[in-house]
C-alpha positions as CSV (number, residue, x, y, z in Angstrom):
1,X,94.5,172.6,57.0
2,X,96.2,169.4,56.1
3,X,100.2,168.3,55.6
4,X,101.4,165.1,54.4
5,X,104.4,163.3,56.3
6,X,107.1,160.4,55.3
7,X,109.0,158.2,57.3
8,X,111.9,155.4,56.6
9,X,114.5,153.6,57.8
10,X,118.1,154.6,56.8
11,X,121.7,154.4,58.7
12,X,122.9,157.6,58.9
13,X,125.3,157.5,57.0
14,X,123.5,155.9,54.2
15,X,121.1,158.6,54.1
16,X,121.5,160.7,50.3
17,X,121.3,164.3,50.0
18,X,118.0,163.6,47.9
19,X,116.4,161.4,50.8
20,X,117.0,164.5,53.2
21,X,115.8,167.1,51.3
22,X,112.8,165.2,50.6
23,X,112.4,164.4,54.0
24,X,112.9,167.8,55.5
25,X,110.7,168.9,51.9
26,X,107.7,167.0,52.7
27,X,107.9,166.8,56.5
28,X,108.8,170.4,57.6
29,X,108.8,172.5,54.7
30,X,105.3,171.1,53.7
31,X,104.5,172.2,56.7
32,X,105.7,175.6,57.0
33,X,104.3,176.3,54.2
34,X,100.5,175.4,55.0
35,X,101.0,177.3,58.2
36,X,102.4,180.0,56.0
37,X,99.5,180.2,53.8
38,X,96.7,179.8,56.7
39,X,98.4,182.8,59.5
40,X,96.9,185.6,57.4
41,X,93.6,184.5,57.7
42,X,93.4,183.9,61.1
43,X,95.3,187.2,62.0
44,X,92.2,189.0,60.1
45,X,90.0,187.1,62.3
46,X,91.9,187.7,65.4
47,X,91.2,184.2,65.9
48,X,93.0,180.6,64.8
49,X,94.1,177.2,65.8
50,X,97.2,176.0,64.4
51,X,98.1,171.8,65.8
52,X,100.6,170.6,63.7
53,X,101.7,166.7,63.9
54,X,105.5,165.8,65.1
55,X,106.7,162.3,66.0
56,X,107.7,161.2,69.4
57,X,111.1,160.8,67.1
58,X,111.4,164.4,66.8
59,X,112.0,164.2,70.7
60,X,113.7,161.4,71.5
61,X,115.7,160.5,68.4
62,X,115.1,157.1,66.0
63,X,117.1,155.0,65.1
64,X,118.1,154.9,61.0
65,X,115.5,157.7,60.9
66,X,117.9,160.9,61.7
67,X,116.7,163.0,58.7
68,X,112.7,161.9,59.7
69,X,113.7,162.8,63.9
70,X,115.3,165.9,62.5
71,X,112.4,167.1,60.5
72,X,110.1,166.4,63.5
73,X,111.9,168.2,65.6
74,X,112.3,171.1,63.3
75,X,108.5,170.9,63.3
76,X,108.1,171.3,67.3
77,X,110.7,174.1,67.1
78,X,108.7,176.3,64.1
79,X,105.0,175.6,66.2
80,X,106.6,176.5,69.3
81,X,107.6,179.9,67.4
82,X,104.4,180.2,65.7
83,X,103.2,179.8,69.0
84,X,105.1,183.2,70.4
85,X,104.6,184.9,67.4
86,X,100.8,184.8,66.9
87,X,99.8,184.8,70.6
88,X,99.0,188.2,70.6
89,X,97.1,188.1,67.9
90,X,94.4,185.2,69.1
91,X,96.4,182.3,67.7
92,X,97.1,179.1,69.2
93,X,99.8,176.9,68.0
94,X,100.6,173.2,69.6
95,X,102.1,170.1,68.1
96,X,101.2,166.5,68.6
97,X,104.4,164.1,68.5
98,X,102.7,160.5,68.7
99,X,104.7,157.7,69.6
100,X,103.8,154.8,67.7
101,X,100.2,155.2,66.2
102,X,98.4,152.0,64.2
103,X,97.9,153.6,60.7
104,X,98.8,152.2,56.8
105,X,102.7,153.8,57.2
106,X,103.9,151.9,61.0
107,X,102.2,148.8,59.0
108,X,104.3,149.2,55.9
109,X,107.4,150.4,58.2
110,X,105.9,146.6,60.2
111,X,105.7,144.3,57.0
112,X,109.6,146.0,56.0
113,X,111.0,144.7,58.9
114,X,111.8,148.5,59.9
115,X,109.9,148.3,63.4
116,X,108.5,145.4,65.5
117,X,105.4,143.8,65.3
118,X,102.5,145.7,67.1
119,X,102.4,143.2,70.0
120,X,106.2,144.0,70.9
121,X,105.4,147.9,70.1
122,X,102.6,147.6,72.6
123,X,104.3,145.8,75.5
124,X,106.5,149.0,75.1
125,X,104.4,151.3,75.8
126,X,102.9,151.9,79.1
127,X,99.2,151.6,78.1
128,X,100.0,148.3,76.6
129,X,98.2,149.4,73.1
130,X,99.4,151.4,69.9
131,X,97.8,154.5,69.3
132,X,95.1,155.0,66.9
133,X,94.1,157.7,64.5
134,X,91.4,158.5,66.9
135,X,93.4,159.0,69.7
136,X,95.4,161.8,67.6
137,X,92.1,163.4,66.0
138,X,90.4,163.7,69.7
139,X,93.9,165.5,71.2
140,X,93.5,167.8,68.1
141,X,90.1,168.1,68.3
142,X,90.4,169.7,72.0
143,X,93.4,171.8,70.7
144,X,91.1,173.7,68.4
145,X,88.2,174.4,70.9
146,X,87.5,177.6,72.8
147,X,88.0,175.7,76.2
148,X,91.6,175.1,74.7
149,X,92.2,179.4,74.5
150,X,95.0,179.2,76.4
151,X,97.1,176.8,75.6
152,X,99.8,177.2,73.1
153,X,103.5,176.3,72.3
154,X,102.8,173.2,73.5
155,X,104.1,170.0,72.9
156,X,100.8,167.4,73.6
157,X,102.6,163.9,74.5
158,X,99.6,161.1,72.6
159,X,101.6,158.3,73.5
160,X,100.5,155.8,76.0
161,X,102.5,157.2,78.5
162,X,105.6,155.9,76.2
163,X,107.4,159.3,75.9
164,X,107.8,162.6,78.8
């Protein structure tokens, strides 16, 4: 199962009616719905491994991004529920929120002049590197494994040690 995600960089109040229902669209609703589609499957198999992918933003807030935190947060808040809801029926449900992760958006967010260059990101973060796709697919990865049976409605920090 796959959802797609935007980000940008708006004041709040500079932020159109359009730009937060696309936001919230492809962000949360995109998401809900591939959840949606994929529950009555795994209910029939008594079985299933929902991770869904928030932003560290979605916790903490960012900056000229309130309709991107608020649809990352709505996205912790409907996998935590999935989570309650589907327990009992051998479903798992946990969300990744990454802080800042090295991928083609944070670049384009980079050359913008919306974020920091990935040396001042870094020195941020307590690890002292940005995150990379792999880190995120591995945290996943474990997330849909039997050794990973019992953990759901969880919110799995891949940051560097940059958010808690």
């Amino acid at each position: 199962m796959t959802s797609a995600g935007v980000a940008e960089f708006t004041a709040l109040t500079e932020i159109s009616l359009e730009a937060w229902n696309r936001m919230i669209a492809v962000n949360l609703t995109g998401t809900f719905l591939c959840i949606q589609a994929a529950i009555p499957d795994m209910v029939a198999a008594a079985w299933g491994r929902i991770v869904t992918i928030a932003s560290s933003a979605g916790q903490i807030g960012s900056p000229r991004q309130g309709h991107y935190a608020a649809s990352k947060g709505g996205v912790i808040a409907l996998t935590k529920t999935v989570a309650r809801e589907y327990a009992e029926y051998g479903v798992t449900a946990n969300t990744i929120p990454p802080f800042f992760v090295d991928t083609p958006m944070s670049r384009a967010a980079e050359a913008a002049r919306d974020i920091p260059n990935p040396e001042q990101v870094a020195a941020r973060i307590p690890s002292g590197r940005l995150g990379t796709v792999d880190d995120i697919a591995a945290a996943c990865a474990f997330l849909c494994s039997d050794e990973a049976s019992y953990i759901t409605g969880q919110v799995v920090g891949v940051n560097g040690g940059a958010v808690v």
